[in-house]
N, C-alpha and C positions, 0 to 999 in steps of 0.2 A: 650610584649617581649617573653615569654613564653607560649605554649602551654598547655591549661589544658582540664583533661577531663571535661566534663560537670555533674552538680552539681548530686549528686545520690536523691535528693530531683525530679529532673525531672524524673527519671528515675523509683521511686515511682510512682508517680501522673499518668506517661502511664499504671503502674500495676493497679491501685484500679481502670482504666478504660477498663482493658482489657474484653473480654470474654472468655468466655470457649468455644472457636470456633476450641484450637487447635494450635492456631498463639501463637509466643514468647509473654508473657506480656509485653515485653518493647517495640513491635515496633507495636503498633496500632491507628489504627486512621488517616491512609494515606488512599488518594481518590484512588479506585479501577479502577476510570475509562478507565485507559488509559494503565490496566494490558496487555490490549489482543496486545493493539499497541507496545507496549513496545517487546513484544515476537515475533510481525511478524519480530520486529526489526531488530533480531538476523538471519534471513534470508539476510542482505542484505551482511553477512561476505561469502555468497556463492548465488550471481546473477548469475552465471548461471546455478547450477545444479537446481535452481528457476524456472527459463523460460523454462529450459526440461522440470521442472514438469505439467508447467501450457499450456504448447503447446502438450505435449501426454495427458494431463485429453483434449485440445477442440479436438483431433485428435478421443478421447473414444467418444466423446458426437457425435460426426458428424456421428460417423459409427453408434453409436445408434439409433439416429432420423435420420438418411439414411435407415434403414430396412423398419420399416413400409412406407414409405412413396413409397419405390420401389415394394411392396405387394400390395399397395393403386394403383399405378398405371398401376401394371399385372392387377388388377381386374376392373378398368373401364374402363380403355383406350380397353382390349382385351379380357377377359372374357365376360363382360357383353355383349359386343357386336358380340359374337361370332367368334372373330376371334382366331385360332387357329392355331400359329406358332412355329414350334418344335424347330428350332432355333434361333428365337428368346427368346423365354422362356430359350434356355441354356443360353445363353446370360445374360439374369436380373439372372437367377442361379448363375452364375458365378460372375456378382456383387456384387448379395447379400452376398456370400461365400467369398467376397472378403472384403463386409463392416465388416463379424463377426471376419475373421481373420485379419484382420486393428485393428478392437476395440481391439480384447484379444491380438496381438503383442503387441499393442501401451498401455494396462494397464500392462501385464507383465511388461516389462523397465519402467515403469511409478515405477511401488512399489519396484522393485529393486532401483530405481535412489532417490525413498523416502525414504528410508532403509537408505540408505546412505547420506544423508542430515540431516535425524532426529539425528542418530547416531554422525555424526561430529559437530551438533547443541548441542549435549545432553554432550559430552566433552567436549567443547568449557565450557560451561555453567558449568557442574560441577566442573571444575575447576578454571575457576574464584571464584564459590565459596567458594571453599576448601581453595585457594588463600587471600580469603576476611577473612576468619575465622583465619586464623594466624594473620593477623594484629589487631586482636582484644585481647581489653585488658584483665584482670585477673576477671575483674567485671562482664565479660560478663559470663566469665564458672563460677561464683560463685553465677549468678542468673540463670541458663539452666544446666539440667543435660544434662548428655554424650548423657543419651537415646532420647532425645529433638531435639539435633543435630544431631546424625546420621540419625534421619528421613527424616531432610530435606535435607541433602545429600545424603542419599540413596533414600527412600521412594519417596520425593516430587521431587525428580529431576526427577526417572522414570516414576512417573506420569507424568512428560510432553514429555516422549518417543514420544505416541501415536500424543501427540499435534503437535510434529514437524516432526513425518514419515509420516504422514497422512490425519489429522484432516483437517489443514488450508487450502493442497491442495483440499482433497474431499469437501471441504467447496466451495470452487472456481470452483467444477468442477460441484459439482451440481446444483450449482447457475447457471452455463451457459449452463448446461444441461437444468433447468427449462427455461431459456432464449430462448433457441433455441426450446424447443418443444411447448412452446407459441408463437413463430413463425410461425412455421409450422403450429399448429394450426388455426393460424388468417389465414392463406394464403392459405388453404383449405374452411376452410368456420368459419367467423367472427361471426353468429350466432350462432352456433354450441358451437365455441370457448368463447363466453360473457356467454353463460348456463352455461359453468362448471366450470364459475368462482366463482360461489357463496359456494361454498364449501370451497373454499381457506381459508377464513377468519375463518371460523369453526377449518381448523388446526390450523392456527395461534393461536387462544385462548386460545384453548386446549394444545398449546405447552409449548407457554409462562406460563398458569398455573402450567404444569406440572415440568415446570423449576423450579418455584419459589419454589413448596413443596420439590421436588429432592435436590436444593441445599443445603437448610436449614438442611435435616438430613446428606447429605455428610459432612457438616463441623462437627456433632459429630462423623460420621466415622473417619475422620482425626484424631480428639480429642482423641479418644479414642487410636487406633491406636498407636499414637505418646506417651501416656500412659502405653501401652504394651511394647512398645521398650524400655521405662526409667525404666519400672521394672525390662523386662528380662536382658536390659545390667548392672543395679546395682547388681543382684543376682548371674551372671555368676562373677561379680568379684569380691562379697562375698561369693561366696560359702562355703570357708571354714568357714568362722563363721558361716552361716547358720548350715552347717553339725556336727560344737562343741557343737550347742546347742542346737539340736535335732530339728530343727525346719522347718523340710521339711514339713511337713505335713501342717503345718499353712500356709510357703507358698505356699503351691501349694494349699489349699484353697481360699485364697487371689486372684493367678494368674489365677484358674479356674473363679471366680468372675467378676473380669475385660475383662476375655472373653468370659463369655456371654453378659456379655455387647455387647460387639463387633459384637458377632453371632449377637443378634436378630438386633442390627444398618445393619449389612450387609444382612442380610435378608429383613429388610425391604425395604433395596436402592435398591435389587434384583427384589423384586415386584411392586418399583416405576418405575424400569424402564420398567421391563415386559409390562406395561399399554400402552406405547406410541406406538410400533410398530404395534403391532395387532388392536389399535384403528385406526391409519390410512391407512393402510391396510382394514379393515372395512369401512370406509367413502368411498373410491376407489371405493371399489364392489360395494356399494349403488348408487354410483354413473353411474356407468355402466351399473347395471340394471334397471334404467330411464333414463338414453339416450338409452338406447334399447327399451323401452316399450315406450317410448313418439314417437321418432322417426320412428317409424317401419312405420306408416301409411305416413309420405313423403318418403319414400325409396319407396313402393309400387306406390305412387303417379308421384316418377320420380325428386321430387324435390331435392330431397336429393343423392347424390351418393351411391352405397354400397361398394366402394372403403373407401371413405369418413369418412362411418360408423364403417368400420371394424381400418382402421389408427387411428378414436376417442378414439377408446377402448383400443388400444396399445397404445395411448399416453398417455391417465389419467393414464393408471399404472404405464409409465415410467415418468411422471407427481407425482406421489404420491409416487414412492420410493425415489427419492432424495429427497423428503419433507418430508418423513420417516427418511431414512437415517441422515438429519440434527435433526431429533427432535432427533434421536438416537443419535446422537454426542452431543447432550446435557450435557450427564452425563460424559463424556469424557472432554467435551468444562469445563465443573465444579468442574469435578477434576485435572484438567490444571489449569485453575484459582487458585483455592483453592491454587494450592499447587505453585502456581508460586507466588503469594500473600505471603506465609510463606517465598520461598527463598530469595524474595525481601526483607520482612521485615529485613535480615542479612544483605543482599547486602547495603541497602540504613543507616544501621542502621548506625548513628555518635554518639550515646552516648558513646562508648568506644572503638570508633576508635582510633590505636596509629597512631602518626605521625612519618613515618619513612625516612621522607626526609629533607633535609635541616639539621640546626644545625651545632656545631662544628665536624667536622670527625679526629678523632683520632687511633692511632694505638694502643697504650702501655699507661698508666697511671706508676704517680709515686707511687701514691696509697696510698695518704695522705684523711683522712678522715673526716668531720664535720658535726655535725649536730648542729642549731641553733634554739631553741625554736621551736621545732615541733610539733604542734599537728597531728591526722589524727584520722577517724574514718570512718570504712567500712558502718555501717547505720549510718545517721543523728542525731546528738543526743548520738551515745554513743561511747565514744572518747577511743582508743584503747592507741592512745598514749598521754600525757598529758605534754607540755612543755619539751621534750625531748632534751639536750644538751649535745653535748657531742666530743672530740678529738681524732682522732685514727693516729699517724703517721705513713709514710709512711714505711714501711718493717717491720712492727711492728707484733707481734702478741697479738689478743685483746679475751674475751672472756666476753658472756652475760651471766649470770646466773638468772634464779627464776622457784617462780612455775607456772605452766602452765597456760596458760593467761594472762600470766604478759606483752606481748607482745614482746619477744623474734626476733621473726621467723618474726613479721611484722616489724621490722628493717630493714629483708635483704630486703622482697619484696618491700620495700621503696625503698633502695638503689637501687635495679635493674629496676626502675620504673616499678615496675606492676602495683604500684599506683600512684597515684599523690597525696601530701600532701593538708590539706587545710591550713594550717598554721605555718610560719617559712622556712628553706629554708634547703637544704641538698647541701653540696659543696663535690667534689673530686680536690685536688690539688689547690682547691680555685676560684674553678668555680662552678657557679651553674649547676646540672646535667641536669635538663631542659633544658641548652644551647649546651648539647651535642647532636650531632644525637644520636639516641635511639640505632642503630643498631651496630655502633661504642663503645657507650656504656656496652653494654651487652656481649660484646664479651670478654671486657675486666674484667668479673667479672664470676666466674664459680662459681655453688653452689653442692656441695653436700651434699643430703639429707639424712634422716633416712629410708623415704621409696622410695627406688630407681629403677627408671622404666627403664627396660630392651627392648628394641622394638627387634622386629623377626629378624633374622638373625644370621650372625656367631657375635664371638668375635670381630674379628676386626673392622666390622661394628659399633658394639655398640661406641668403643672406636673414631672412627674417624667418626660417623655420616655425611659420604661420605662427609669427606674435607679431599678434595687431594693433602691441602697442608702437611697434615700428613705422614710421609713417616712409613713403615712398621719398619724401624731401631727406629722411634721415640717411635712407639710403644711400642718394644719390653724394650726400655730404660725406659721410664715411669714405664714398668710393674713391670722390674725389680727392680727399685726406692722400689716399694710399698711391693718386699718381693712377688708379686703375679705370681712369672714364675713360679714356682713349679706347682703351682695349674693348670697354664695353659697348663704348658707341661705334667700336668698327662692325660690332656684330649685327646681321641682318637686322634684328628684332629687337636689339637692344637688350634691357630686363627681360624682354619675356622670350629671351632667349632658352629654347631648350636644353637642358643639360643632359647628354647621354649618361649611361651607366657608368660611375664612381668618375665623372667628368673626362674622358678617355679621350675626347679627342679636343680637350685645351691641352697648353703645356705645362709643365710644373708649375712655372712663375706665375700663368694664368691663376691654375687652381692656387695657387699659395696667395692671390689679388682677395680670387673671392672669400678665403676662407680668413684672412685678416680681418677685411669688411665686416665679416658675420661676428668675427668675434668684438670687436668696439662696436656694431651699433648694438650690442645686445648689455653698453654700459656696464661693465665689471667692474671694480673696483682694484682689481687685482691681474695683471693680462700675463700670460707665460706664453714665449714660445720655446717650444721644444724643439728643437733642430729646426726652425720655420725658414732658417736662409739655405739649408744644406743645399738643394734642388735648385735652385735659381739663377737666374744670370746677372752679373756684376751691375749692370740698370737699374734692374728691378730691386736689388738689392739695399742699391742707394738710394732707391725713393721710398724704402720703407725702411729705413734705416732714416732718414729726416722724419718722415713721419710720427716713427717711435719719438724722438724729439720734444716733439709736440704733445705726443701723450703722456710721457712721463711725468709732464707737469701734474696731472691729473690723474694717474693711476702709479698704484705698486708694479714695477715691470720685473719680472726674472725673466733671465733669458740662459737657455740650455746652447752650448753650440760647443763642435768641434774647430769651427774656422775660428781661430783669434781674434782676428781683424772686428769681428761682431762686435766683439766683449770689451775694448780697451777702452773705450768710454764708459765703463759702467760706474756707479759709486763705489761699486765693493765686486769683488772678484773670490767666489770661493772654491776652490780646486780640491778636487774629489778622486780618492785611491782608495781599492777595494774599499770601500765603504765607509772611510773616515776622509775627512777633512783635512788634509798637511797643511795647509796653507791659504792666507784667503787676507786682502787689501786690495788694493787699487791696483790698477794694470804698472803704474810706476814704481811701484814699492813690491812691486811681486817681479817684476824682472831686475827690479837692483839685485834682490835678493840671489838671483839665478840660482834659483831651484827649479821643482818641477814644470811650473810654468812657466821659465825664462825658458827651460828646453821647449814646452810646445810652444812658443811665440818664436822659437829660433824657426821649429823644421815646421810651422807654418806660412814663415816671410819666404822660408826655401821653396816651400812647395809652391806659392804663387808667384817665384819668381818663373820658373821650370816653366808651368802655364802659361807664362804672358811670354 
């Protein structure tokens, strides 16, 4: 009946199997075979700026192997035999000039028309997976740092820039380049052309070996890599604790560490690939100077043409650049792979895919609450929650109290399924929340936090995270709700006040103004905050503390806090120890009691006595 994630026991067993290749631990162990197909794939959302591509690379190849061939036949048909005609000769000039500027027209539009296909190929693609990465669940960012992900959305996606402006066409075009100058060859002279085939397979060997070492260290390039990015983006948004506690220096020892790593990895894929171009380039010439030295005595003999001789020598080199060129696409072809391999691994990944279709669709709850014998635990084995029962009526307000790890905060994330329980059943209004669309759900439940993320923009933005169904009068009614017009009308700009990066230069109570605001006008049914006064000064406190007041009339409120003082108005108080419930009534009947919470309402009057 219900939807569940999949067990975190599987999602273990993919870890203790992964490697250190680079790839997420959770998504390894799919067949690679069928990577390179899967990518032509994404060509067929654009057939025909495809068949431009693939009719100007045969329109390059024809005007190529057109040269020599038109050279080949000034020099036997009219050279050799002394004929000398001045207009004639303009003539094959004028074709020839005609084949060079055909090739270089017809490559120019070729790589502008590949520019523009890789490009709309490389957005198409990064945004489906930026797409994919929102519907994943809380488990996923709680096993992949920030720095993990942005790789493959930034990093691994641009590596396949190259794959789709270029690779797969110059792949196709010099395959028919090799095509057509093995042609021409047979059809000039078949002996000639069966000699200098024995050389072929010498590349090939060479190639393929050199693939196999090439790729093997590009996957620690990646590794590493994707290593640098999860340190640099954790440090940029610790800075400030780094810099409280003196500890720049270790890490920038640390970060110099990890890139030399990097240096000598990239150095050495430097020198893997240096090996491939100048080795076959090297076989060519070898090649050249014994069809020269072998051949010389049938050219004198007459058997041989010197037309013939001289097209052979032009061709094994445009013969050996695109089988140059391909072995050079190698490391391209492998960093394509590699890193199309890691975006799949998201794309395809189901262990914590959410389902956001189907279900009950709802607009407004009444925002009646239950939990029934709930276990949950985020690893296997150690159980966060422990039989958790408990009633919250509808336009109530409820409040969780203990100490830290008591599992608090994993109530709410329950409630807004970021998780899925493994045991017991969580209802709203007497439904289980599994049988609601997810999307529907969550709407109807706003949290706000202790530590509150501000995204770039003005204020207004913040508050109405571009839903238009917010109107600017709603806004300003919310703000004013919470006591926070002042604040905003001291600011230059008002709303369209700029917010720098995670709002860094308001103060807590600021950001904790806006992010209230955001949460009521967006109409929940259900408001949490989660430590939302911890940060704040005593003011501010009290005018959203009236404010709450006023909303309660109108919404379900639970409220998480370590400060008591928050909580003794609530309807119902329930106090939370390793993961069960002791205790839980109203702030008067829970300190008559003096139990656990009469002790934290004791050493919290203590501690704001101390303060003041």
């Amino acid at each position: 009946m219900f939807k569940f994630l999949k067990p975190a026991k599987r999602a273990k067993q993919k870890e203790e199997k992964a490697t250190m290749d680079g790839s997420m631990k959770e998504f390894v162990g799919k067949s690679k075979g069928f990577t390179i197909l899967r990518l032509i794939s994404y060509f067929r959302h654009h057939k025909a700026a495809t068949a431009g591509a693939i009719l100007l690379a045969i329109v390059v190849n024809l005007a190529t192997i057109a040269q020599p061939y038109i050279i080949k036949v000034i020099i036997d048909n009219y050279l050799t035999k002394g004929l000398y005609d001045f207009g004639l000769f303009l003539i094959f000039g004028l074709v020839y000039l005609g084949a060079i500027l055909t090739g270089a027209g017809a490559n120019y539009f070729q790589t502008i028309l590949l520019t523009k296909l890789g490009q709309s190929i490389m957005h198409m693609l990064r945004t489906h997976l930026f797409s994919h990465i929102q519907k994943l669940g809380m488990g996923f960012f709680d096993r992949n740092s920030s720095g993990k992900i942005l790789t493959r959305i930034n990093s691994d996606i641009e590596s396949l820039s190259d794959l789709f402006s270029s690779t797969l066409v110059v792949i196709v075009r010099d395959v028919l380049l090799i095509v057509g100058i093995l042609v021409a060859m047979f059809s000039m002279n078949s002996t000639l052309a069966f000699w200098c085939m024995w050389s072929i397979p010498i590349v090939i060997l060479y190639t393929f070996g050199y693939r196999f070492v090439a790729r093997k260290n590009f996957k620690q390039v990646k590794a590493q890599l994707s290593k640098l990015n999860s340190f640099l983006a954790e440090n940029i948004i610790g800075m400030k604790i780094v810099q409280i506690f003196g500890r720049e220096e270790a890490k920038r020892e640390e970060f110099h560490e990890m890139g030399e790593i990097y240096c000598k990895l990239s150095v050495r894929e430097f020198m893997l690939n240096s090996l491939s171009n100048p080795m076959i380039i090297a076989i060519s010439n070898v090649l050249i100077a014994l069809l020269i030295a072998l051949f010389a005595s049938p050219v004198k003999l007459g058997l041989v043409e010197v037309g013939v001789i001289y097209a052979f020598t032009t061709y094994i080199r445009q013969l050996f650049n695109p089988i140059a060129e391909l072995a050079d696409q190698f490391s391209g072809i492998q960093s394509a792979l590699i890193s199309a391999d890691r975006v799949f691994d998201i794309i395809d990944s189901e262990d914590f895919i959410e389902e956001f279709e189907g279900g009950i669709h709802i607009t407004e709850l009444a925002g009646d609450i239950e939990f029934k014998h709930v276990w949950f635990a985020y690893n296997e084995g150690e159980n966060v929650l422990k039989d958790v029962s408990f009633k919250i009526g509808a336009k109530q307000r409820c409040a969780f109290v203990g100490e830290t790890g008591s599992g608090k905060s994993t109530i709410i994330a329950l409630l807004a399924r970021f998780y899925d329980i493994q045991k017991g059943q969580i209802m709203i209004d007497g439904v289980d929340i599994r049988a609601y669309n997810l999307l529907d759900l969550r709407k109807c439940i706003a949290v706000v936090m202790q530590d509150v993320f501000l995204f770039s923009g003005d204020i207004r933005y913040n508050i109405k995270l571009n839903n238009d169904e917010i109107t600017d009068d709603d806004i300003r009614e919310t703000v004013s709700a919470f006591s926070g017009n002042g604040f905003i009308e001291n600011l230059e700009d008002g709303f369209d006040h700029i917010v720098s990066e995670r709002g860094s230069t308001f103060s807590a109570g600021e950001r904790q103004l806006v992010a209230f605001a955001r949460a009521v006008a967006f109409k929940p049914s259900i408001l949490v905050l989660d430590e939302a006064t911890a940060n704040i000064d005593t003011e501010t406190e009290i005018a959203l503390q009236n404010a709450l007041d006023t909303v309660a009339h109108t919404h379900t409120v639970i409220i998480i806090a370590h400060r008591i003082a928050t909580v003794v108005n609530a309807d119902q108080i329930f106090v939370l120890s390793n993961g069960e419930i002791v205790e839980y009534g109203t702030h008067t009947q829970l300190y008559e009691r003096s139990g656990i919470y009469a002790n934290l309402y004791e050493m919290s009057i203590g501690k704001n006595e101390m303060e003041d």
